[in-house]
C-alpha positions as CSV (number, residue, x, y, z in Angstrom):
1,X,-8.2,23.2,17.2
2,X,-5.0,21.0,17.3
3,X,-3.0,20.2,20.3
4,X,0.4,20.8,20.4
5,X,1.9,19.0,18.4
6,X,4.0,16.3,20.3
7,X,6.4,14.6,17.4
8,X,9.7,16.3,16.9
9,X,10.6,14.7,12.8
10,X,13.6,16.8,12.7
11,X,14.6,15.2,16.2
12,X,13.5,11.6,15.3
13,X,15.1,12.1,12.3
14,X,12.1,11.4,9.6
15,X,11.4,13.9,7.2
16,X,8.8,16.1,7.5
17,X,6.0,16.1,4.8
18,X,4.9,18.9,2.6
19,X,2.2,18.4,0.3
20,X,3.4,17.9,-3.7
21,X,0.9,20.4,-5.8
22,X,-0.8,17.6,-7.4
23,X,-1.5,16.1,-4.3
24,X,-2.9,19.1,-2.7
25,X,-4.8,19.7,-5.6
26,X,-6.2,16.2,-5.4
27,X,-6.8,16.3,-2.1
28,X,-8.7,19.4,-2.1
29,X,-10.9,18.5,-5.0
30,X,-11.5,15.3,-3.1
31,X,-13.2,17.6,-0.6
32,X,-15.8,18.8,-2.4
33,X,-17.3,15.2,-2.8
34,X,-18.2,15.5,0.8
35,X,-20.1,17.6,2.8
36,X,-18.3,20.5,3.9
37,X,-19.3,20.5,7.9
38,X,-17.4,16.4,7.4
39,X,-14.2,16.5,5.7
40,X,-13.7,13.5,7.9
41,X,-15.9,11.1,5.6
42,X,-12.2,12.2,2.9
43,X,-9.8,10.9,5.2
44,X,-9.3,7.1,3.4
45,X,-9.4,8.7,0.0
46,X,-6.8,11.5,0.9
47,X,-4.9,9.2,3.0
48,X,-3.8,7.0,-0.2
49,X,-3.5,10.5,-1.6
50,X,-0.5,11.4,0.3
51,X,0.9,7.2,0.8
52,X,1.5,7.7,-2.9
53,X,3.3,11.3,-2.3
54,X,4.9,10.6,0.1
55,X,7.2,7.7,-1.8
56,X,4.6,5.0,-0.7
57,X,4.2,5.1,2.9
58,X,2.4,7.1,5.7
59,X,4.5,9.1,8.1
60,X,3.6,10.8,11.3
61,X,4.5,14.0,9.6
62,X,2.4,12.8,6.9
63,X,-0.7,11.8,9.0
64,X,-0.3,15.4,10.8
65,X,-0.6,17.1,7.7
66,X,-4.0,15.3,6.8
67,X,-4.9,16.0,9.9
68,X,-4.4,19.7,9.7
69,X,-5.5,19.9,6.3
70,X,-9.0,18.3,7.4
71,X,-8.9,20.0,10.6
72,X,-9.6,16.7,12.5
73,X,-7.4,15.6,15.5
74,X,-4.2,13.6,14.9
75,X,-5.7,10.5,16.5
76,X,-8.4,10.1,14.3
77,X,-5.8,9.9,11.1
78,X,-3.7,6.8,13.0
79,X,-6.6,5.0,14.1
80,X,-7.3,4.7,10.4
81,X,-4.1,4.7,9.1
82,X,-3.3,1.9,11.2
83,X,-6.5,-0.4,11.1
84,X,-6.4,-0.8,7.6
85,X,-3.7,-2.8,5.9
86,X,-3.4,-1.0,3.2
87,X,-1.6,1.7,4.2
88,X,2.0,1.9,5.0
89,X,3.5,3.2,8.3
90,X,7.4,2.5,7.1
91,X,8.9,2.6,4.0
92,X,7.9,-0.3,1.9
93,X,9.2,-1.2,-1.5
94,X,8.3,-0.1,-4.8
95,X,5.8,-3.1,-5.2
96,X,4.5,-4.7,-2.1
97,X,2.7,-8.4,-2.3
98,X,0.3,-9.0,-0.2
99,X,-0.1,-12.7,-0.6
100,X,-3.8,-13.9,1.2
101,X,-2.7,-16.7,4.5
102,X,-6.6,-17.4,5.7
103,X,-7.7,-20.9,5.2
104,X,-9.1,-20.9,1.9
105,X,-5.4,-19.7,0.3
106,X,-3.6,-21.9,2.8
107,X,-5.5,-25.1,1.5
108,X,-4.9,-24.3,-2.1
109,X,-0.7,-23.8,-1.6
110,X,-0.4,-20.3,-0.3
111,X,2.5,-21.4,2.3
112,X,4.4,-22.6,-0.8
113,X,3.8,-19.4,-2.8
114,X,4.8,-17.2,0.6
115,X,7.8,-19.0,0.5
116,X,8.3,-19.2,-3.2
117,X,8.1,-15.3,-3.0
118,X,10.8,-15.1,-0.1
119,X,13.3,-17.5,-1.6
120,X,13.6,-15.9,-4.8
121,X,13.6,-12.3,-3.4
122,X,15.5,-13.2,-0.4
123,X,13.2,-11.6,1.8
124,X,11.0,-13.0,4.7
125,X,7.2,-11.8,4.9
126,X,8.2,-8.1,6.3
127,X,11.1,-7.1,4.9
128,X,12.1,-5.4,1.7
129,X,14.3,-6.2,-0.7
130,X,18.0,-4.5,-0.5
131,X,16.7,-2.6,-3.8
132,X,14.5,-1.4,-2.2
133,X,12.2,-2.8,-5.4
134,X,10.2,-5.6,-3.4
135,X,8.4,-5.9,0.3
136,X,6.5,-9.2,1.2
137,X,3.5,-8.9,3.4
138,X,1.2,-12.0,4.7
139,X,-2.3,-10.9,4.8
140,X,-5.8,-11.7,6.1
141,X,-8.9,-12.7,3.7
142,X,-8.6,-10.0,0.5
143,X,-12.2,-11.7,-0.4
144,X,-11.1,-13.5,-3.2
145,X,-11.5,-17.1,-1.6
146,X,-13.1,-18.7,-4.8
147,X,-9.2,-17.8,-6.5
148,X,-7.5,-18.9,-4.4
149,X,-4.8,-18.9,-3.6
150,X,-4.0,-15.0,-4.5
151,X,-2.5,-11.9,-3.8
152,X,-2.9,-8.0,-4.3
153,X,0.0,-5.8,-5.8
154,X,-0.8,-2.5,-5.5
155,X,-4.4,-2.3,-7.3
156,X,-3.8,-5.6,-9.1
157,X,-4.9,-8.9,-7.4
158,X,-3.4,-11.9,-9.2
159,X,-5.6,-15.2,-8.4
160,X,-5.0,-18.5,-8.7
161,X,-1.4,-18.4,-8.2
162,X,1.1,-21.1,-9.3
163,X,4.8,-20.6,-8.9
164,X,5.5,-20.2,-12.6
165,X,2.7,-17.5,-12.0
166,X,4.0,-15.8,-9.3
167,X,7.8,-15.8,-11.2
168,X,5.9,-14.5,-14.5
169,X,4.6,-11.7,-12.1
170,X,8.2,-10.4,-10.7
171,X,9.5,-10.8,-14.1
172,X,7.2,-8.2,-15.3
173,X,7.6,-5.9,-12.8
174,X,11.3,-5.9,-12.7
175,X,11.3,-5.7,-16.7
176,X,8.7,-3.0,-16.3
177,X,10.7,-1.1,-13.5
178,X,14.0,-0.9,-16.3
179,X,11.8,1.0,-18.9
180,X,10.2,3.5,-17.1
181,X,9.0,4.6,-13.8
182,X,6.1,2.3,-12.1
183,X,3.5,2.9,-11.1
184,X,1.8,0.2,-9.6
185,X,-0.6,-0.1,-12.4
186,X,0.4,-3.1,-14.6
187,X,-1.6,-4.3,-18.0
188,X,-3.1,-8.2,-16.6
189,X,-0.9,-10.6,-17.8
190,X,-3.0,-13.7,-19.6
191,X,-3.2,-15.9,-15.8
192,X,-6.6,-14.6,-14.5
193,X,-5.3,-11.2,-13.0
194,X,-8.2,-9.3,-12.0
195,X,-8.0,-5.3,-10.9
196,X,-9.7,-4.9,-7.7
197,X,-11.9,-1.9,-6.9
């Protein structure tokens, strides 16, 4: 049984969060991969479930409705939703880079590719692009040392980065983002792009 629940979205002004029908539909078939007295051992898997319904980030509204859904308690949604990086809790841009800063990427130039990334989008590690198209992130090990240096966009790492690499890379997207809607899910370009698991 749920507490009360405490958060006021209409007050705080943030949206409140209703399931799409393809998410629900996903997230209860999701369900039956688990056993039925854990719907716990769902929550990561459902969690990027409603990040991508929910315009790419994780709400409290959000979070309360996989909580309710899985008939946990709201504290055990945030204490996952915020450990891992991977999941948003504001609004983040259409494609956010998460460029690696642990030693091996830092020896191998990732402070010029951080940088790099922030002069040309003028944005600092953070912060999102007026667009709303781009958000920069800094990040700790994504375990691709032996590329480094690298970063993750969406499910795409890109590895041993360059700067012509890293300008090749928002060319694409922002050529891809004027033909159709994006997805996150980009063909490799030829530069040792790998798609993680």
């Amino acid at each position: 049984m749920q507490p009360s629940d405490p958060h006021t979205p209409a007050a705080e002004g943030i949206t409140p969060y209703t399931f799409s029908e393809k998410a629900l539909a996903e997230c209860k078939e999701l369900l039956t991969h688990y056993p039925q007295d854990h719907p716990k051992s769902a929550l990561i898997p459902i969690l990027h479930v409603v990040q991508a319904d929910n315009d790419g980030w994780l709400s409290v509204p959000a979070m309360d409705a996989v909580a309710e859904l899985l008939g946990i308690q709201y504290i055990e949604v945030y204490e996952v939703a915020t450990f891992y990086s991977m999941f948003h809790l504001k609004p983040v841009g259409k494609h956010v880079f998460d460029v690696c800063q642990t030693v091996p990427c830092m020896l191998r130039g990732a402070d010029d590719i951080i940088a790099h990334i922030g002069k040309t989008l003028g944005i600092k590690p953070g912060e999102t692009t007026a667009d709303g198209m781009f958000t920069l992130r800094t990040a700790e090990c994504l375990g691709s040392c032996g590329s480094a240096p690298m970063m993750q966009c969406g499910a795409r790492y890109h590895e041993h980065l360059t700067i012509e690499k890293v300008d090749q890379i928002i060319g694409q997207l922002r050529q891809k983002d004027t033909r159709s809607n994006y997805t996150d899910h980009i063909p490799a370009p030829d530069d040792g792009t790998t798609a993680s698991a």
